[in-house]
N, C-alpha and C positions, 0 to 999 in steps of 0.2 A: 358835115359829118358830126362836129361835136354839137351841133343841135339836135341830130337823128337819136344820139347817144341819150343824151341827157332828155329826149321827149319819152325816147321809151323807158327809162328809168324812173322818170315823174310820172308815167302814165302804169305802171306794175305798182310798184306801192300803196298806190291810192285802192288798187281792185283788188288786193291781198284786206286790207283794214276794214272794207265793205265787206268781202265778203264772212270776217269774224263779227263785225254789230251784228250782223244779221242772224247768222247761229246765237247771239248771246242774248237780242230782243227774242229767238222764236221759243229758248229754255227758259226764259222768263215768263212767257206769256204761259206755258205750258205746265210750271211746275209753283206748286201752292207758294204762293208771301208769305213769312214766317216774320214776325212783328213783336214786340212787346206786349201786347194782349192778344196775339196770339195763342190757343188753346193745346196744347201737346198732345199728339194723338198718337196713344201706347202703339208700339209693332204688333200685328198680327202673329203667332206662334206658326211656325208650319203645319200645314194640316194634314192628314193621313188619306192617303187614298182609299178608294170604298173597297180594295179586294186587301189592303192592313189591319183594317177595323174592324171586319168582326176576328181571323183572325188571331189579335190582341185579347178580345172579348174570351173567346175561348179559352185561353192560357189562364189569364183569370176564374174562370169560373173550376177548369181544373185542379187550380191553388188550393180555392176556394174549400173544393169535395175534397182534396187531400186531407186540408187542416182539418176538417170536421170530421172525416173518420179518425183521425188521430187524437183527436178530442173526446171521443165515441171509443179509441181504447184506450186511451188514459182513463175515463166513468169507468171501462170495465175491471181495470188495474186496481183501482180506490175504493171499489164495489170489492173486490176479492181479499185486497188488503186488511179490506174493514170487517170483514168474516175471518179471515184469518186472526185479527187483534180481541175480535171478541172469543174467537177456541182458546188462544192464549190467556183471555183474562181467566176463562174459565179454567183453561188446565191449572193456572196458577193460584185460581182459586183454592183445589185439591189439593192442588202440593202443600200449599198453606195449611190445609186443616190435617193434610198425611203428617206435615211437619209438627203439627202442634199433639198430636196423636203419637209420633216418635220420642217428643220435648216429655211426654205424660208416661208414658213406658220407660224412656231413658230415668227420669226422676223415680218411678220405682223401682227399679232393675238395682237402682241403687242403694236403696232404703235396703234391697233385700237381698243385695250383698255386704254391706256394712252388717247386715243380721248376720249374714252367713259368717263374716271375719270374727264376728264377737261369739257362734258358735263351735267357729273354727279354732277358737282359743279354749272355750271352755272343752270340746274337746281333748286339744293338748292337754289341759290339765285333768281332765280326767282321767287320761292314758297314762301320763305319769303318774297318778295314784294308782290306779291298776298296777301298773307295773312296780309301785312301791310295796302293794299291798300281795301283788304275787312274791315277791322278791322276800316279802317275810312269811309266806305262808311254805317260802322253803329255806327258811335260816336255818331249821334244826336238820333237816337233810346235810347228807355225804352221802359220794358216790364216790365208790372205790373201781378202780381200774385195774384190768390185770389179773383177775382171778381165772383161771380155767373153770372151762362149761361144766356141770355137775361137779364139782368138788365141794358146792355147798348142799348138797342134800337133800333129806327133801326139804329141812325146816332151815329158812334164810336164816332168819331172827338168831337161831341158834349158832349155826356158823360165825357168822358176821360178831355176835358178840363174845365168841368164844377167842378169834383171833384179833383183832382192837387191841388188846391189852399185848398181847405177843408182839403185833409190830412196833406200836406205837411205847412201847416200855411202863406205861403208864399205869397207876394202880387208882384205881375208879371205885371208889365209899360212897353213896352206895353203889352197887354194880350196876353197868348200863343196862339199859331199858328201850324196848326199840316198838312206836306204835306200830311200822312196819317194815319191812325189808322185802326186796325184790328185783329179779332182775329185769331191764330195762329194753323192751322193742322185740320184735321176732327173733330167731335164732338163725345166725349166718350158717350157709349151707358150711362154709370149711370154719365153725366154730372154734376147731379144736388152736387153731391161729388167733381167729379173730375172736375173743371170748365179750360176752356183752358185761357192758358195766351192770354192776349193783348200786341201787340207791338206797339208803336207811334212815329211815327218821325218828332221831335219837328223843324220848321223853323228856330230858330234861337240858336246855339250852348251854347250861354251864358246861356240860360235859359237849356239846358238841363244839364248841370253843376250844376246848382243850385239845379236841381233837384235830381241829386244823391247824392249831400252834403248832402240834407236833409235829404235822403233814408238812408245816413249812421248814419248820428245823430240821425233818432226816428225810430226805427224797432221792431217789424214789426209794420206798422201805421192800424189802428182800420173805420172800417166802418159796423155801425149797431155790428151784432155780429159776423163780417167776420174779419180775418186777410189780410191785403193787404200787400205785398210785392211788392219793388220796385227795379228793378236791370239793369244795362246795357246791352245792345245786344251785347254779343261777337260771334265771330265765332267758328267755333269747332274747329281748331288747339289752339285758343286760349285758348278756355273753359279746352281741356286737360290738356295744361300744368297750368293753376292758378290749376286745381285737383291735380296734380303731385305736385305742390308748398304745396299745404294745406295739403298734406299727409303727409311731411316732419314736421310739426309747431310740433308732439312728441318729435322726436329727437334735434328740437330747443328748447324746454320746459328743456329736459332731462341737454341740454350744456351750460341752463343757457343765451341763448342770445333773445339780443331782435330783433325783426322782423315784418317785414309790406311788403302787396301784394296790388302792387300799378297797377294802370291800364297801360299795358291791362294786359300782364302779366311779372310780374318784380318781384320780391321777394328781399328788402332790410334786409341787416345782420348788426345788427351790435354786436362787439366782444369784450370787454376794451375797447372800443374807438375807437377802429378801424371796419370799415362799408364796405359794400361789397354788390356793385348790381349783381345779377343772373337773366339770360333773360332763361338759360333753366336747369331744374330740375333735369337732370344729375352732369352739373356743382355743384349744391348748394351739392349733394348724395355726391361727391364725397370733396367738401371742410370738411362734416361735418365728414367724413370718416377721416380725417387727426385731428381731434381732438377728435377724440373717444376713444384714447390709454394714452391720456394727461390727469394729477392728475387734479381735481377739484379745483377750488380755494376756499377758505372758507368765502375770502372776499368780495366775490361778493354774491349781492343781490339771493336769493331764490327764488324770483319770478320774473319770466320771462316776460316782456312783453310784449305786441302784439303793436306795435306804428303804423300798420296801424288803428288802435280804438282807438288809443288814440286821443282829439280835443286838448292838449296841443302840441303834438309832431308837429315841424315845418319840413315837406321835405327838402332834399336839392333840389336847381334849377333844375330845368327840370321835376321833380317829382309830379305828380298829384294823389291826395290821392280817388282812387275811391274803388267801393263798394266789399268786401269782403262776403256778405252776399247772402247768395244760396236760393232758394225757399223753 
């Protein structure tokens, strides 16, 4: 038995070891020697069966037409863009020469309103001569106020210089003299109320001086039971600004200064001691505007006073104290 054992054991091993040479001689024989000069031979890629390839081809070619029409509208883009750049250069060429056509109008517009402003001045100045020169062509005029309607007659001249000397107390060497007298605009329907003023224009200047001194010293003068009033002939630029001047005499009451509206129209200030002529009534707005923020002084007088009414106040030179008093 222990020989049966050990035959079949010696006799399995041997037929297992046969039969692996023999698979490893028949992979030998079969599969290439690979040697030190041996040549390496790349792997083949997988290849594509004939119903993948074309296929693939197709997809391609599709890419292909895509990209080139999209190439085909980007030319038509660049083609439109570049027509578009060139209306711009040309709009902007216009605007350029609109603009340099504007630059040449605006540079004269200018030349010929700096003319205008240097017109514009000589203007004002000639207005104020006018108006200086109207303003003396009725210095010898008075207009008297207050008269009822026909009580002068038929001849002005006569009335007028017969009663002068009665109001005004005054005795006239030689006797007044008048280029004209007259009364003044159409005749109000209820007249016998509203009577129209008289103007007269006295021959000689002296006497008509005399006659507003008077006019300022006794107002309003008395005839029967009428109020007469007697005033200078100003013109209208004139007339506005003494109204402009007189509107102000609150705010000169309020700051405490004394003040007088001298002929024709002038408004003198004066402040502490210190005096200040105004020819126009912005000017004075605007002085009194600079001290309307300043403390009160406590030492100065409370009452303010009016020195063109005053008969003590003396002007300074040049200053002619005429009539303040309105109809």
């Amino acid at each position: 038995m222990p020989d049966g054992k050990s035959g079949h054991k010696s006799t399995g091993k041997p037929a297992r070891q046969l039969l692996f040479s023999e698979a490893l001689q028949h992979k030998r024989s079969t599969s290439p020697v690979v040697g030190p000069h041996t040549p390496l031979i790349p792997a083949q890629p997988p290849t594509m069966s004939d119903k993948e390839q074309p296929t693939t081809m197709e997809r391609i070619l599709q890419e292909i037409t895509a990209v080139s029409r999209r190439i085909e509208g980007m030319e038509a883009s660049i083609s439109s863009l570049t027509l578009e750049t060139k209306s711009m250069r040309s709009d902007i060429a216009g605007f350029e020469s609109r603009v340099a056509g504007l630059e040449h109008r605006m540079g004269t517009l200018e030349t010929q309103v700096a003319t205008v402003q240097d017109r514009d001045q000589d203007l004002l100045y000639l207005q104020s001569k006018i108006t200086d020169l109207e303003g003396r062509s009725r210095s010898d005029n008075i207009c008297l106020f207050g008269i009822p309607e026909n009580e002068e007659g038929k001849d002005v001249q006569v009335f007028v210089g017969s009663i002068l000397p009665k109001l005004t107390l005054l005795t006239f060497d030689p006797p007044l003299e008048f280029q004209r007298a007259h009364r003044v605009g159409p005749k109000w329907p209820d007249g016998a109320s509203r009577p129209r003023p008289i103007i007269a224009c006295l021959l000689r200047h002296t006497q008509t001086r005399q006659l507003l001194q008077a006019a300022r010293n006794h107002r309003p003068f008395r005839m029967d039971k009428y109020k007469i009033r007697i005033m200078a002939d100003y013109s209208k630029d004139t007339n506005e600004r003494r109204k402009a001047f007189l509107a102000l005499r609150p705010r000169l009451r309020q700051l405490e200064m004394k003040y007088g509206l001298f002929d024709p129209a002038r408004m003198w200030v004066t402040k502490k001691g210190v005096s200040n002529d105004f020819y126009n009534p912005e000017d004075l707005r605007l002085f009194l505007d600079s001290f309307q923020h300043q403390p009160m002084d406590s030492t100065t007088s409370t009452r303010p006073q009016d020195i063109s009414g005053n008969d003590s106040y003396i002007p300074p030179p040049g200053l002619e104290r005429h009539g303040t008093v309105r109809p």
